[in-house]
Steps between C-alpha positions, in 0.01 A plus 500: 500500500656251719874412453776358710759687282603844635642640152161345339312708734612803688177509678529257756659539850680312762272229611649523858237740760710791572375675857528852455361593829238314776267424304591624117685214278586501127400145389626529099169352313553806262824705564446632911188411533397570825324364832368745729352369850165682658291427796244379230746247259793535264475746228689360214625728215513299139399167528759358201521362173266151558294352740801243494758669713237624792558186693831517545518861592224442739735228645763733547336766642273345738834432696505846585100545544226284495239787460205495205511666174263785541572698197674489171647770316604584166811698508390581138301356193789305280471195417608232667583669830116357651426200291589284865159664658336148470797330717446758729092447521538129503725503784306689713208291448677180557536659839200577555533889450350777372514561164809746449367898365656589176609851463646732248476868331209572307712493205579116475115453404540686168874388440357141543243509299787591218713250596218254389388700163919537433605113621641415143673816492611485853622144446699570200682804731593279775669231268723753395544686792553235708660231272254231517288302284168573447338205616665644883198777506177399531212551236286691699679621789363387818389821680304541836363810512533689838195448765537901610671788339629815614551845351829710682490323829370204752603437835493143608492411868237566752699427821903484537709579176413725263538436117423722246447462100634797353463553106827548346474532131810455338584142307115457469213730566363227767831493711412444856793608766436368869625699799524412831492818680569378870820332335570749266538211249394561147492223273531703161380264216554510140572885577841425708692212259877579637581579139459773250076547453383264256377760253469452147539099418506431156133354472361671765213768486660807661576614848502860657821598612363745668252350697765232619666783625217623670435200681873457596494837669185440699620182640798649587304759716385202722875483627500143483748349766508164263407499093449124387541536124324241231794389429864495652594503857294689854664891498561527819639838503470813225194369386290853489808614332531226222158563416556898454834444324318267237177788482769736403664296251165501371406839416871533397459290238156660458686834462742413232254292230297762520769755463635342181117395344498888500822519353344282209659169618389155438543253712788297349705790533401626869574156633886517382494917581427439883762573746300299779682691831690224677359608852144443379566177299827316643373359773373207609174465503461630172671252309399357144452154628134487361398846402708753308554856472464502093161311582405815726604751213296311214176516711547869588520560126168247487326740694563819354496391105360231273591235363718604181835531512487752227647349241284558162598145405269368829191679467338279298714223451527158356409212639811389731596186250410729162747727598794299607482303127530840352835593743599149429458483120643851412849329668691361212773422683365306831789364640704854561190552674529216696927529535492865615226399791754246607786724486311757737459200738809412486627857554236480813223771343249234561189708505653698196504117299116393623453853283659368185361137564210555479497630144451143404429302846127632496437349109310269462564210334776208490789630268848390666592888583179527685552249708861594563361850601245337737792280643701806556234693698456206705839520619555841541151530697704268730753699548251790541367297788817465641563882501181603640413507918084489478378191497189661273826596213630168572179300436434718165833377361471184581196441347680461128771291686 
């Protein structure tokens, strides 16, 4: 999942070694991936996206410390954040080293062992999410499964600093959150992304709210002096509190689905009902630059109901194409159709006109008014796209562009 386009992959971080205290670097293979020194060899969280871009980071940070690679740990079990484990290996054998230790939760074993029953299917999501071609992912993905696994905690370090693998289920069920209690550093992992919890992604399986919460608040109780996020800059200061405010925006958001599934609700109308209190959701670090609020709301729904929408119409429907030649053929008159979806553009109710559109766009077939309809929902997905701040939305859109 390698890329030297930013936009292409949000993934990646700053190839330049970032020292966030003696001895503790971020060194951007996979977001802030992270370098830890110990009196027994660098403990390296993530390795990055190929084998390909270990040498140079190796380069980089071996002007700050020349010390072995003694372990290597999965933050958690996506793919693509470990597939550089073999630049790492080879590396330390060209220097005559010990092989490095693998590490990660318990949990990456069985997620793994999806990843290569699901690889189509996992594939065919990460073209779309991240606006690539196929032939980008690999067939089979190329996992290394960890050397040693851990269940709620491991301390690493015999002598001299102190680092501890603390599971932090949030993102994942395998997260793995490192703190440096001597420090009071806590690197937070997919758990801390300096952005609104990336809950509920369109073809994702689903992820507790709750839990994520849960996890927040107990690394918050380690009164971390520094939180390195995955993503996004070192907090230096408030971190404890960033990570409480975001619990409680949580179980806020908890609160109110719940409130109105018990009202009767369904999710299309809960996610335009919220009144998401500024104080919990205007801040910074929980923007809508990759996750999204609406995301959170749909999976909260996900876990409390099934997976009709209640409409008699889709309880036993159709096949997809079947039923848009019906809509299609019972319009006589196909070009109002296609006029009044242009006038709602033009008016700017562009969501309201992908509605209407697709009346014909999803027909199959090659009649001229089909196509026109397809044509028209490829440009006002681009203007979707232009209107929306997660990349995830933006990637969706695009995909018809």
């Amino acid at each position: 999942m390698l890329t030297t386009k930013p936009d292409d992959n949000p993934l990646l971080g700053s190839r330049e070694v970032q020292v966030v205290a003696p001895g503790v670097y971020t060194i951007g293979l996979q977001g802030n991936s992270l370098a830890v020194e110990t009196d027994q060899g660098l403990l390296i969280i993530d390795s990055g996206p190929a084998p390909a871009v270990v040498p140079g980071a190796l380069d980089r940070l071996r002007e700050h410390t020349d010390k072995p690679v003694r372990w290597i740990v999965y933050s958690h079990g996506h793919l693509g954040y470990n597939y550089g484990v073999p630049g790492f290996l080879d590396a330390a054998a060209e220097r005559g080293e010990p092989r490095p230790t693998v590490i990660a939760h318990e949990n990456v074993v069985r997620r793994y062992r999806r990843y290569l029953e699901t690889a189509g299917l996992q594939n065919h999501i990460n073209t779309r999410q991240f606006r690539r071609r196929s032939e980008a992912f690999p067939t089979v993905p190329p996992l290394t499964f960890p050397d040693e696994t851990y269940g709620d905690s491991l301390t690493l370090g015999s002598t001299g600093r102190t680092v501890r693998l603390l599971w932090a289920p949030s993102e994942t069920d395998d997260v793995t959150a490192v703190w440096l209690p001597q420090e009071r550093i806590l690197y937070g992992s997919a758990a801390v992304i300096n952005g609104i919890p990336n809950i509920g992604t369109p073809m994702r399986t689903m992820r507790d709210t709750v839990r994520w919460a849960d996890t927040l608040d107990r690394l918050a109780a380690l009164e971390p002096a520094t939180v390195i996020p995955e993503f996004g800059p070192v907090i230096r200061e408030g971190g404890a509190e960033q990570l409480t405010a975001t619990a409680a925006a949580l179980r806020w958001l908890r609160r109110a689905v719940v409130d109105r599934l018990n009202e009767g609700a369904c999710a299309d109308d809960i996610v335009h009902e919220l009144d998401y209190p500024a104080e919990l959701f205007d801040v910074p670090w929980m923007r809508e630059a990759y996750g999204h609020r609406e995301y959170i709301v749909r999976d909260i729904v996900r876990s409390e109901t099934g997976w009709w929408d209640g409409n008699p119409t889709t309880l036993h429907p159709a096949r997809p194409a079947v039923a848009a030649a019906a809509r299609a053929e019972a319009i006589t008159d196909k070009q109002a159709v296609l006029d009044h979806a242009a006038r709602l553009r033009d008016a700017g109710q562009v969501q309201e006109a992908l509605h209407v559109v697709d009346l014909l766009a999803l027909a199959p077939g090659d009649a001229p008014e089909l196509a026109a309809a397809r044509e028209l929902k490829s440009e006002l997905c681009g203007l979707r796209a232009k209107e929306a701040t997660s990349y995830v939305s933006r990637s969706f859109y695009r995909v018809t562009d």
